[in-house]
C-alpha positions in Angstrom: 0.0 0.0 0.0 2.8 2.6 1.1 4.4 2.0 -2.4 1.0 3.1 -4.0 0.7 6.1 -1.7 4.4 7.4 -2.6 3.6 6.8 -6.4 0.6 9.2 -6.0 2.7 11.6 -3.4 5.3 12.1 -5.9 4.2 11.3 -9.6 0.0 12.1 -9.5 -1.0 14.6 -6.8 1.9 17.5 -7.5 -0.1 18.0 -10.7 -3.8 17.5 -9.1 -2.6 19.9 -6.5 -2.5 22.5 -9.4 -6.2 21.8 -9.8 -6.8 22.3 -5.6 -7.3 18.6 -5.5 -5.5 15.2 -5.0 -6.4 11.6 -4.9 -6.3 9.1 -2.1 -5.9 5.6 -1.9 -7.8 3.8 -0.3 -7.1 0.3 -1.1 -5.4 -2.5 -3.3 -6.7 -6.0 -3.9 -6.7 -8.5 -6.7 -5.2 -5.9 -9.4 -7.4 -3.2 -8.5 -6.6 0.4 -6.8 -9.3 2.2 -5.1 -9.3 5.8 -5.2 -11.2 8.8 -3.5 -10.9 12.2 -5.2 -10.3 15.2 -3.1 -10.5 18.9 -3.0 -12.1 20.4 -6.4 -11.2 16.7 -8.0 -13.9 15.1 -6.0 -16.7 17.2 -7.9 -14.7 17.8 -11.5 -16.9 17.1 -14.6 -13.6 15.6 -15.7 -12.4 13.4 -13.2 -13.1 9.9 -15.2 -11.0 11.2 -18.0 -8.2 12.4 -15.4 -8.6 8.9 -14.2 -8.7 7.2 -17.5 -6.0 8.8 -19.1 -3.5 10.5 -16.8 -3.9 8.2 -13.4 -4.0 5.0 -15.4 -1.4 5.9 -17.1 1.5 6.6 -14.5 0.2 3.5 -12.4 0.5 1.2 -15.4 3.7 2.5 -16.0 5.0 2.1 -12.7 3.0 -0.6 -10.9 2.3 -3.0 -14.3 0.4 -5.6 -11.6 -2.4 -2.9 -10.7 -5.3 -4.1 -14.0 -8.2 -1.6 -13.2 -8.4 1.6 -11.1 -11.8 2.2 -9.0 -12.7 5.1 -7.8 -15.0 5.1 -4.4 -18.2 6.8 -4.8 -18.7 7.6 -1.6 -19.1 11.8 -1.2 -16.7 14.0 0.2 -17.4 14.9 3.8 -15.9 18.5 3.4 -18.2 18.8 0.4 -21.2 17.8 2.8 -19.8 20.4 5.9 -20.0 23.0 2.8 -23.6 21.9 1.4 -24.7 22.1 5.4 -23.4 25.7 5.7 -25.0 27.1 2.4 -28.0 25.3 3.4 -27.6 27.0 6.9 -26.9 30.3 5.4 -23.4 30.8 7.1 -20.7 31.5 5.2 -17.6 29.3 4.3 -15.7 31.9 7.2 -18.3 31.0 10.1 -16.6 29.0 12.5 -20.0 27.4 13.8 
């Protein structure tokens, strides 16, 4: 797992970071890596194709056992915080 997370520390996230977002992983089993999208990634119109064409690409390159990449659908809890405090009419500066 920590050689996954290094490949992403150092090869993929520098360049999400441009985009104010990175990617997680969250698991590896049976040639598959499991990702969670973060930041402005996790709601990006483009993420499959940053998946599909950039992530797939360095991880094949690098870790040829890894078949299929996943990516967790489960929503991002700072993007439910944020929903809650529109919602609540609070800015994103409120503190409550």
């Amino acid at each position: 797992m920590e050689k996954y997370k290094q490949l992403f520390a150092k090869k993929i996230n520098p360049l999400l970071y441009s985009h104010n977002g990175w990617a997680e992983v969250l698991d590896v089993k049976d040639g598959e890596l499991i990702l969670k999208m973060r930041g402005a990634c996790s709601s990006c119109l483009s993420v499959h194709s940053t998946v599909d064409h950039f992530i797939t690409n360095v991880v094949k390159e690098n870790c040829p056992e890894i078949e299929k990449i996943l990516l967790s659908d489960e929503p991002d809890p700072e993007l439910w915080d944020m929903a809650k405090k529109i919602l609540n009419h609070k800015t994103l500066d409120d503190k409550k």
